[in-house]
N, C-alpha and C positions, 0 to 999 in steps of 0.2 A: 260658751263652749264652742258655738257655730264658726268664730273668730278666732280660736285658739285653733281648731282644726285645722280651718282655711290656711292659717300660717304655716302650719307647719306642712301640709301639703304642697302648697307652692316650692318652699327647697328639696320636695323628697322628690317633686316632680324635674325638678332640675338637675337634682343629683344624679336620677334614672338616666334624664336623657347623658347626661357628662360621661356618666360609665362606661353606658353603652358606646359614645363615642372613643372613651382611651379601649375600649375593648377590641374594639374594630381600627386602629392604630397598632394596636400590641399584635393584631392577628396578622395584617398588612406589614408588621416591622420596622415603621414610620418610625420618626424622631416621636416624643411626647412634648408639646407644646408646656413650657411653667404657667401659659396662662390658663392653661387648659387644667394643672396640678391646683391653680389659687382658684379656680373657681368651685371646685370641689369642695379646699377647704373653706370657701367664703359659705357653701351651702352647709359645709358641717357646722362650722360654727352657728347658723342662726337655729338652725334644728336644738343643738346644746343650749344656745340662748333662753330658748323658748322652754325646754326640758327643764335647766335650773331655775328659770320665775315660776314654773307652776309646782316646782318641790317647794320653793318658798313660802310660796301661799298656803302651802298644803299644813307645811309646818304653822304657820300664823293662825289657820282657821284651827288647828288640835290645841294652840296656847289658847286662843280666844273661848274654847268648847271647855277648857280644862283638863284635856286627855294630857297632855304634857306642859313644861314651863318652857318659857323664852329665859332664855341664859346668855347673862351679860358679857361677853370678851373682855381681856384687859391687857391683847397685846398695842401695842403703841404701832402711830403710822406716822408717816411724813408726808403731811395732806401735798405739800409742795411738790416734792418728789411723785407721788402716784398720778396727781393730776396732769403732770406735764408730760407725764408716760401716756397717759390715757389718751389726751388733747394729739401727742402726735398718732399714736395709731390712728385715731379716729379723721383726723385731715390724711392720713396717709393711705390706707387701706378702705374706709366707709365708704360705699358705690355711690350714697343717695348725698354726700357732705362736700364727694367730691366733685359728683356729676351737679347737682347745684351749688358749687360753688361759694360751700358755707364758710364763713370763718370764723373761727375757736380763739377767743384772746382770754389771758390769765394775768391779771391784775394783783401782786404782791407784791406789801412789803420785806415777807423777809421769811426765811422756811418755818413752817406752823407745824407743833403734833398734835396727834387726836390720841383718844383713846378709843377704836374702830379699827378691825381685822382688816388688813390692808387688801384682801378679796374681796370683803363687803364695800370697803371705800371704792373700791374701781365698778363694780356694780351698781353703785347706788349713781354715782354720776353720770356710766356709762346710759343709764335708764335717763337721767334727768337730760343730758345733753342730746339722748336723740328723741326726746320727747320735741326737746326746742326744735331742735331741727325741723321736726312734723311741722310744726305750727310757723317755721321761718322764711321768706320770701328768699328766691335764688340770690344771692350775693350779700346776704344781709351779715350781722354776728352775732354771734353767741360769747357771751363774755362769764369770766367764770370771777370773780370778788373773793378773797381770801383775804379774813381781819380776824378780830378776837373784839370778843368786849369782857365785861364782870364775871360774866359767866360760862365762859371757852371761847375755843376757834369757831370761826363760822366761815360757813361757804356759801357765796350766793348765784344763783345760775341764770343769766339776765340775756333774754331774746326779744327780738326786736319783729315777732308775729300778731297774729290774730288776736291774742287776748283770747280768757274765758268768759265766755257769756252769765251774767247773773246765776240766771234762772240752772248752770249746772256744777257751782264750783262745791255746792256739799256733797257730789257724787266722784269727784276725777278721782278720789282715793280708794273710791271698791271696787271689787274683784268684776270683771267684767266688762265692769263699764269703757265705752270709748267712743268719741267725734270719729274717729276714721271709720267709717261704714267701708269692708269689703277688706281691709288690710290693718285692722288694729286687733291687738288679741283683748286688751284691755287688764295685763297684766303687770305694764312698766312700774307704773307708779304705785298699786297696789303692793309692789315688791319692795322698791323705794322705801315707803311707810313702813315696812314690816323689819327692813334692815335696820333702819334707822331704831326703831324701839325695840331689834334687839342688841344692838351695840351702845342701848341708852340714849341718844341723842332724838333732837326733835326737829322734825319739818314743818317750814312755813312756808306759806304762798302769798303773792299782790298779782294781781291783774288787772288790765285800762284795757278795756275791747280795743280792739284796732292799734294800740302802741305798742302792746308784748307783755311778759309775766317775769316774773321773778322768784325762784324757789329756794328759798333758803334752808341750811342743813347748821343745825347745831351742835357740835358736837361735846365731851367730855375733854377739858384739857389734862394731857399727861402733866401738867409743871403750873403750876399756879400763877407764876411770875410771868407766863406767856401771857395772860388774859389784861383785857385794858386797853388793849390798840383797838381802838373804834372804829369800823368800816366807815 
């Protein structure tokens, strides 16, 4: 909870100051600065960010208690298409991907569907790719794998960080937990897990301390005849 706070204090503290600044612009009659409008909404959105992962979980802990069910989607996505939406915002706009200098590659053969609400697909990667990030040295990649095998499309999200140490990889899935002491809410990935089973698909993880991780997402093929291309 102390984590969750913190976060979301940090942009509300930044928005305060941002306002106040267009406020005393608008009284003064100045021009308004655009970088001064995208900094605002850079602070709206992580505020939003942080608001939809803990509706998430919220939702996840009332399926897990039995107060309600988790209900499967059955619109179709174009993992190809979403991901490559996602990959440029995120080299384009992201402060922490651009100011260290991360790079985003997408490794496919050919466009893949899922069967995944194309807001939960942009969420679920959006979560996994800046988790890598967290863990990736300035200049390093993040590479994103799109294959199928027997059993659907899969997606795998491969950085080239830290690695998870032994002693915590049966904890990065719950609610709270987080390595970032002072600035993790410890909600990414617990939100992750929660989308993924409720759009049916399953996540997997590898990690080599000191080499990097790799988070694979499997999902439900719309077309049968997609499955069988082996990462």
């Amino acid at each position: 909870i102390r984590g969750i706070a913190h976060d979301i204090l940090s942009p509300v503290s930044q928005l305060d100051r941002l306002i106040a600044t267009l406020g005393l612009l608008i009284k003064k009659e100045q021009p308004i600065s655009p970088d001064l409008i995208g900094e605002i909404n850079r602070s709206l959105s992580k505020i939003s960010n942080i608001a939809k992962q803990t509706k998430a979980l919220k939702s996840s802990n009332e399926a897990n208690s039995g107060e309600t069910s988790v209900s499967r989607p059955s619109a179709q996505c174009n993992l190809s298409s979403e991901l490559a939406q996602l990959v440029y915002d995120l080299e384009t706009y992201d402060e922490e991907i651009k100011g260290r200098q991360i790079k985003i590659s997408i490794k496919t053969k050919r466009s893949l569907m899922a069967t995944v609400l194309p807001e939960d697909c942009q969420r679920i990667f959006n979560n996994l790719i800046r988790n890598a990030a967290h863990a990736s040295r300035p200049g390093s990649t993040i590479t994103l794998e799109l294959g199928a095998n027997e059993a659907g499309p899969i997606v795998t999200v491969c950085d080239e960080g830290s690695g998870v140490p032994d002693g915590i990889r049966g904890k990065i899935f719950d609610a709270d937990f987080t390595t970032k002491a002072g600035r993790g809410t410890g909600l990414g990935l617990p939100t992750v897990k929660y989308l993924c089973e409720k759009n049916g698909a399953r996540i997997d993880f590898s990690s080599q301390v000191g080499h990097g991780s790799e988070f694979s997402v499997l999902f439900k093929s719309t077309n049968p005849a997609e499955t069988g291309d082996h990462l």
